[in-house]
C-alpha positions in Angstrom: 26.0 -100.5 -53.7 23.3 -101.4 -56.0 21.5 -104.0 -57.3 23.1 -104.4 -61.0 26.3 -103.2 -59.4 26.3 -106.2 -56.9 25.4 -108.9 -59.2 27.9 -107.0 -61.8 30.9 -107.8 -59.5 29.7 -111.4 -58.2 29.4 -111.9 -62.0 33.4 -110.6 -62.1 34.3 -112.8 -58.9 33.0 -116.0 -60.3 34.7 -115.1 -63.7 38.1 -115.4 -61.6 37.4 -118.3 -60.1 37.1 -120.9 -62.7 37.9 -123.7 -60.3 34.6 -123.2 -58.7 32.7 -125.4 -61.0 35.0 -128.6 -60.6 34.7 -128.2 -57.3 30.9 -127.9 -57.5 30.7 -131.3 -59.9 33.6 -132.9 -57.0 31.5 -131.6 -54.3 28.4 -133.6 -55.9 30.2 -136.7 -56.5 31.7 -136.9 -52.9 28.0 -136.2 -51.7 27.0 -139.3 -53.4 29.9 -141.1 -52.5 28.8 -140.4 -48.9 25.6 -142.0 -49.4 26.7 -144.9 -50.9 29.6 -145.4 -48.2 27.6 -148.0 -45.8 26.2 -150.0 -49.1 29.0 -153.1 -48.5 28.6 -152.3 -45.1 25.7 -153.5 -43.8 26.1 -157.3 -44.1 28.4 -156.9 -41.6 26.4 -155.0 -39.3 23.4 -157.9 -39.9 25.8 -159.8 -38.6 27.0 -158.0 -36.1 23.6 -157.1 -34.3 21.8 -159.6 -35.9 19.7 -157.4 -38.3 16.3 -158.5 -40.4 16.6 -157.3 -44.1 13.8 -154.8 -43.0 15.9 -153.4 -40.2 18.3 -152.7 -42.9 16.0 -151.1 -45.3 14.4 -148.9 -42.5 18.1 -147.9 -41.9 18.5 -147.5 -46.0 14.9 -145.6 -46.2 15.9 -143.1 -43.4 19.0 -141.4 -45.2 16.0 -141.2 -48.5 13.3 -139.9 -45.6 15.7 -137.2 -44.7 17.4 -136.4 -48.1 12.9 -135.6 -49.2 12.6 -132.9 -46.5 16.0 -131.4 -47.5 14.8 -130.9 -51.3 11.9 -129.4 -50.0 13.3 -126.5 -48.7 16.6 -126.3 -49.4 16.1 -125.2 -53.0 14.0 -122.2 -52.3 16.5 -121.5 -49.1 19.2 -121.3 -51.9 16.8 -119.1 -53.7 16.6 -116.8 -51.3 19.8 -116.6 -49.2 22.6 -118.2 -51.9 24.2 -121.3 -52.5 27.2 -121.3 -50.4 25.8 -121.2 -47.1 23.5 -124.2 -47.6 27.0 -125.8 -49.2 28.8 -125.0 -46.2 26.7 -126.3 -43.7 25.7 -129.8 -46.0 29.9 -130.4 -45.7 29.9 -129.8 -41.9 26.6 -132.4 -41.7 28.1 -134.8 -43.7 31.3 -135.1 -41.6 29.2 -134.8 -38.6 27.0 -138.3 -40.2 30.4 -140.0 -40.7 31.5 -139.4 -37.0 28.7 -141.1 -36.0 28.8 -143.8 -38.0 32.6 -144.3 -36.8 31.3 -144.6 -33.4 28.1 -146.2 -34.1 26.9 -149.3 -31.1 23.6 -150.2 -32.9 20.5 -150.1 -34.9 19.8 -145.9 -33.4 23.2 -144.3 -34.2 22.8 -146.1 -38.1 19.5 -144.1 -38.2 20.6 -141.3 -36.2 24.1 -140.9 -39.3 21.8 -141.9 -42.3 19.4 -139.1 -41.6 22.3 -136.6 -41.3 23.6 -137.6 -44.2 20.1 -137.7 -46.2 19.9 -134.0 -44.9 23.0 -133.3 -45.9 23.6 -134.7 -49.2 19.8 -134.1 -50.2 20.7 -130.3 -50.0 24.3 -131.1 -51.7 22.5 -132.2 -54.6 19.5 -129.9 -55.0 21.7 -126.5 -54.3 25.1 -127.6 -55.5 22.9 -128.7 -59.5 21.4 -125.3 -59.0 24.8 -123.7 -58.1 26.5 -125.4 -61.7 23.9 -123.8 -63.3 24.3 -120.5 -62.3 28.0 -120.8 -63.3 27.6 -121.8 -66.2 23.9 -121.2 -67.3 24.6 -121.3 -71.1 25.2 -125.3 -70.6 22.5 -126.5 -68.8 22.3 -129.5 -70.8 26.4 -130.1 -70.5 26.3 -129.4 -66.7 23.3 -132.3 -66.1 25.5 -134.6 -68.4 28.7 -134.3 -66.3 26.5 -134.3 -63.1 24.8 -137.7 -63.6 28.5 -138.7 -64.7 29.7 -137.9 -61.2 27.3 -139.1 -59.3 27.7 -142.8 -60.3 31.7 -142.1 -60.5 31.0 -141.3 -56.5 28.8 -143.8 -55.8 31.3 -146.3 -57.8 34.3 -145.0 -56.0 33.8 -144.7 -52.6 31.9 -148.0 -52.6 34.3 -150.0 -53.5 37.2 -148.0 -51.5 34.9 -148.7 -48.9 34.4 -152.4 -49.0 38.1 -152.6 -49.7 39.0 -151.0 -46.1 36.4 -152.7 -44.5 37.9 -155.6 -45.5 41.5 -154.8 -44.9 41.8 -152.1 -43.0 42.6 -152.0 -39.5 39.5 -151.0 -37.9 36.3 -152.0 -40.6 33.4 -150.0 -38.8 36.1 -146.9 -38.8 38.2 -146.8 -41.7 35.9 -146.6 -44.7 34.2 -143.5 -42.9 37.2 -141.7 -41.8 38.9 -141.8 -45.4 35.5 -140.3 -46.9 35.4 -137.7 -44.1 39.2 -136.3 -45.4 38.0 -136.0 -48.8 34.8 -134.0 -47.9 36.5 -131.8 -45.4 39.2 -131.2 -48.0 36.5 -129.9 -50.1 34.9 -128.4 -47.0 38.0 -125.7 -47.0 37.5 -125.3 -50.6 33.5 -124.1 -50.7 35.2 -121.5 -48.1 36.7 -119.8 -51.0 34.5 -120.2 -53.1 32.2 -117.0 -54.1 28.8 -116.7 -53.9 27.6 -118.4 -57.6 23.8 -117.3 -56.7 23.9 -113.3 -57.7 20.1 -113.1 -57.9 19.5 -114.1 -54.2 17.6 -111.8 -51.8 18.9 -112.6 -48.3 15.6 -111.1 -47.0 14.3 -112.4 -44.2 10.9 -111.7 -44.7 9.5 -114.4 -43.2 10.2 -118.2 -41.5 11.0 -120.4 -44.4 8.2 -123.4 -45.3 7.5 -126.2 -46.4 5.9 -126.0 -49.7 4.8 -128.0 -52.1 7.2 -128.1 -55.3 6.0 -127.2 -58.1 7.0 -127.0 -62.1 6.5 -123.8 -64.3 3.8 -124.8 -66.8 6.1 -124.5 -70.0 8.2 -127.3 -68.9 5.5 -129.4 -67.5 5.5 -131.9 -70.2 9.5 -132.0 -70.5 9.5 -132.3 -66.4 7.4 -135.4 -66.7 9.1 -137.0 -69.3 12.4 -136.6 -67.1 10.9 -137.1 -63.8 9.1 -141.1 -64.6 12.3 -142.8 -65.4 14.4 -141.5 -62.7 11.8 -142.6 -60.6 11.8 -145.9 -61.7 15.7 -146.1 -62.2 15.9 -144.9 -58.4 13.8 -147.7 -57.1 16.5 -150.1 -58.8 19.5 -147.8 -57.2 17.9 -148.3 -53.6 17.9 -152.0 -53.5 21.4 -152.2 -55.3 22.6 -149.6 -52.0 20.6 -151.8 -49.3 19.8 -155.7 -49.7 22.1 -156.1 -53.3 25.1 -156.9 -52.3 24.3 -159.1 -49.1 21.9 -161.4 -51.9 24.3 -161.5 -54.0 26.7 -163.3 -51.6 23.8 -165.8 -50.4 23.6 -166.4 -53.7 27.3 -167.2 -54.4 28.3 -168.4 -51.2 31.1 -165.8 -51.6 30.8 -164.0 -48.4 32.8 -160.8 -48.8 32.9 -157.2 -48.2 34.8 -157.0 -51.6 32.9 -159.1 -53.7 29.2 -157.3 -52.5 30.9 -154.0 -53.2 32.4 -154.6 -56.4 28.9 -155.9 -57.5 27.7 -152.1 -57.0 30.4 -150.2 -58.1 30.7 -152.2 -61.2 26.8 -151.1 -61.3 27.8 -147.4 -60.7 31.0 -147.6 -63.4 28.8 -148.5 -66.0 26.2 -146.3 -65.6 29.0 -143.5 -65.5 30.3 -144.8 -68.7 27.4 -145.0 -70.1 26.6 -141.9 -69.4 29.6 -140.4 -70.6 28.9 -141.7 -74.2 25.2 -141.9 -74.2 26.1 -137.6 -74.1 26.8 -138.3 -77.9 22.9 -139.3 -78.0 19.8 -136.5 -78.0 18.6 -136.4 -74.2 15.1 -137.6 -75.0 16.9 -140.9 -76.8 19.0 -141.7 -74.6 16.4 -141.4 -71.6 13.9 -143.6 -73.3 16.8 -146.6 -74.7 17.8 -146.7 -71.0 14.4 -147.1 -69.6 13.8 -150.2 -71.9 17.1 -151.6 -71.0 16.8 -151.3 -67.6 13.8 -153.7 -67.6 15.9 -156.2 -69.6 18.8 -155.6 -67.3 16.3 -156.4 -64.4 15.4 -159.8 -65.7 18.9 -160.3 -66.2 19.0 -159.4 -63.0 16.8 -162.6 -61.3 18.1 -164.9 -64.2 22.1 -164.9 -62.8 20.9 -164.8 -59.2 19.1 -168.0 -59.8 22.5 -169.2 -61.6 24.8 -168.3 -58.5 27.2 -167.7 -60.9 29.7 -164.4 -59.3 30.7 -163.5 -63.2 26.9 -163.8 -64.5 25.6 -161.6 -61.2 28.5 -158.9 -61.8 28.1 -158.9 -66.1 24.2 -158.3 -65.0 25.5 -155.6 -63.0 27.7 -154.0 -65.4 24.1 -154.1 -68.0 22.1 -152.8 -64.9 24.6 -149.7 -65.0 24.7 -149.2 -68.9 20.9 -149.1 -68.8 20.4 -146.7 -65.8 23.4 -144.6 -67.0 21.5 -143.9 -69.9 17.3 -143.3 -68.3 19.3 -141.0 -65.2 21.3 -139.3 -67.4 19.4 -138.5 -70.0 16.7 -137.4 -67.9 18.9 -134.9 -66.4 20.3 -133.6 -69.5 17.1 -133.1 -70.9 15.5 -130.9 -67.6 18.7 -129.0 -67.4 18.8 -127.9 -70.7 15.1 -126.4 -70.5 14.6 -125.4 -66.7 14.3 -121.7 -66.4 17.0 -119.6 -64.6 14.3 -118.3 -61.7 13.2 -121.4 -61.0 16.2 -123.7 -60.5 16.0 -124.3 -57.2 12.9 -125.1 -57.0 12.6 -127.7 -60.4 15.6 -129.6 -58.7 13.6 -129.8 -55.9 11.2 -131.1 -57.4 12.6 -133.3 -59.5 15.0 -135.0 -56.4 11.6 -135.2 -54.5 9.9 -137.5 -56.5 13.7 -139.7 -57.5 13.8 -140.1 -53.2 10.7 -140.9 -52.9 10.7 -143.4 -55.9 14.1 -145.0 -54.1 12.3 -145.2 -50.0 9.4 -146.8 -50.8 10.3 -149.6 -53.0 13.2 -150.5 -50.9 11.4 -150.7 -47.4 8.8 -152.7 -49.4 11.4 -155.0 -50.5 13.1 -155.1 -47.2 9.5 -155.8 -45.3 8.8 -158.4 -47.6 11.9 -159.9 -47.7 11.9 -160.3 -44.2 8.7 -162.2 -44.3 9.5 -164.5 -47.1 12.8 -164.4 -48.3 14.9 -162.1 -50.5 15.5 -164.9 -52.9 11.4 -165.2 -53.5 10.8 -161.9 -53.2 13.5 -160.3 -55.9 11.3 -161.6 -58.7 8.5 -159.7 -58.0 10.0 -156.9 -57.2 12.0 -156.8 -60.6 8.6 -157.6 -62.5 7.4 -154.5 -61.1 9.9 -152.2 -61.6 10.9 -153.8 -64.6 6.8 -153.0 -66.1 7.1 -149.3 -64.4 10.1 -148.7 -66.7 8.3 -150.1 -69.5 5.8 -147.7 -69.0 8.1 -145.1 -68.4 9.3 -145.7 -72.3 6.4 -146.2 -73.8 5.3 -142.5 -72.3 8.3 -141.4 -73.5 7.6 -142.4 -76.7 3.7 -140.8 -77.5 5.5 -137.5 -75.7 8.2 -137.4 -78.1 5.6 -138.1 -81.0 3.5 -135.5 -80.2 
């Protein structure tokens, strides 16, 4: 069979099955979902090992460690050999990460499940975007809204499900994990019968496949940029929401419950999805730069209800936290995926996740080390000045770019 023949009747494959891009968008969410699942978790493994807020950001920093090496390669893999494989086997490490997690004993098996889920889900992410867009490549800019939709509906979702069986469920370290391992299995059986969406793959193996460094085709440089500073900078916010949030915003209460540290987060990861879902109405560009302004107000928001220990003032910051990155995360994904060229999208996502990992690691085991050394409740401010000036920046660029 030929070339044009073979992509012809993969073309007439994924035609019949329409369900394959739901799938693809649940797939995503439930990805997210799984990293997000341990978020109202870990105050109850401080206290059940006696854990440093570093130890817990190490823990944190490991699942972003291992989701960077996964977007470095598994773009091109999925390039190369197709989407579905890479699915497949991101499914089966996911599950395998939430095994281990329902057996965990210590500090080593966190590590051990958060880097198989940051392998896992930082593959989800990079192939499963590249996979919606070879779907449906006339709405590239449609396919990033509905994505950065998802992912905060995961994150939302399974957080608070989560914090909810930890809290009354039978069995708190198992529970939350083993109702998140059904749903990604189920989906698991689904990506079985799913067709191939990649048709211009060459499943030659010509060669061992490296690490190389991601790059951007020069005509979207400029729009990769713009896209690329507030999701960094949005990202640093998302990692200390997942890892030290919800445990300081019970110190600061005196509310010391699974629940009430979850609901703080998802009501984070609601709004963004709501905001999201209307800031589509808005041009990408807009909506990218009015979300990185309001995520620095939202971050002084941020220290001025922790410093009221007030529950309703922390969560209403929360909810403006969420509008404000809804709008920099998703409009910086709407924007790339409406100009990235059809060659390269595995490799732009790559890219692109690269730097939103490595924006989320660093700042969080800075925050965690410092913590540690002085206090989360001296330390937040500082750390929200800086992020809150980075998104600043990130607007202001935003701005002269869309100028010129």
């Amino acid at each position: 069979m030929s070339t044009s023949t073979a992509a012809r009747a993969a073309e007439a494959h994924r035609a019949e099955q329409r369900w394959a891009y739901p799938l693809l968008i649940a797939l995503l969410a439930a990805s997210l979902g799984v990293s997000g699942a341990p978020a109202p978790l870990y105050g109850l493994y401080q206290q059940r090992w006696g854990l440093a807020p570093i130890t817990t950001t190490v823990v944190f920093a490991a699942y972003a460690v291992a989701a960077l090496g996964a977007v470095l390669v598994a773009g091109q893999a999925s390039d190369k050999y197709g989407r579905k494989p890479l699915l497949l086997g991101a499914a089966v490490v996911m599950v395998a990460g939430l095994a281990v997690f329902m057996t965990a004993d210590g500090v080593a098996a966190l590590l051990v499940a958060r880097v198989l889920h940051g392998a896992a889900v930082g593959t989800a992410v990079v192939v499963g975007s590249a996979a919606l867009l070879d779907l449906r490549p006339e709405r590239g800019a449609r396919t990033g809204h509905l994505t950065g939709i998802m992912f905060n509906v995961g994150i939302g979702a399974t957080v608070l499900g989560a914090s909810l069986l930890a809290q009354f469920g039978p069995h708190p370290y198992v529970t939350p994990f083993a109702a998140v391992a059904v749903v990604v299995l189920a989906l698991l059986v689904g990506l079985l019968g799913m067709a191939e969406p990649h048709a211009g793959r060459t499943g030659r193996a010509s060669g061992p496949l490296r690490v190389a460094r991601p790059s951007v085709p020069a005509s979207i440089a400029g729009d990769f940029r713009f896209s690329v500073i507030g999701v960094m900078a949005a990202w640093s916010v998302l990692g200390v929401y997942l890892s030290l949030f919800p445990a300081f915003a019970g110190q600061s209460t005196g509310i010391h419950s699974v629940v009430f540290g979850g609901a703080v987060v998802a009501a984070m990861a609601g709004a963004a999805a709501v905001s999201q879902a209307f800031g589509g109405r808005l041009a990408a560009r807009r909506a990218a730069i009015a979300g990185d302004f309001g995520t620095a107000v939202a971050l002084g928001l941020s220290v001025v209800a922790l410093d009221s220990h007030h529950a309703l003032l922390i969560t209403l910051a929360a909810v403006l936290m969420g509008l404000s990155f809804g709008l920099a995360f998703g409009g910086s994904l709407r924007h790339l995926g409406s100009v990235v060229p059809a060659a390269h999208r595995g490799q732009v996502m790559s890219a692109f996740y690269v730097l939103a990992y490595a924006a989320m690691a660093v700042p969080t085991i800075l925050a965690g080390w410092a913590a540690t050394t002085w206090g989360l409740a001296a330390v937040f401010p500082w750390f929200s000045l800086a992020v809150a000036l980075s998104c600043v920046l990130a607007g202001v660029l935003g701005l002269r770019s869309s100028r010129a």
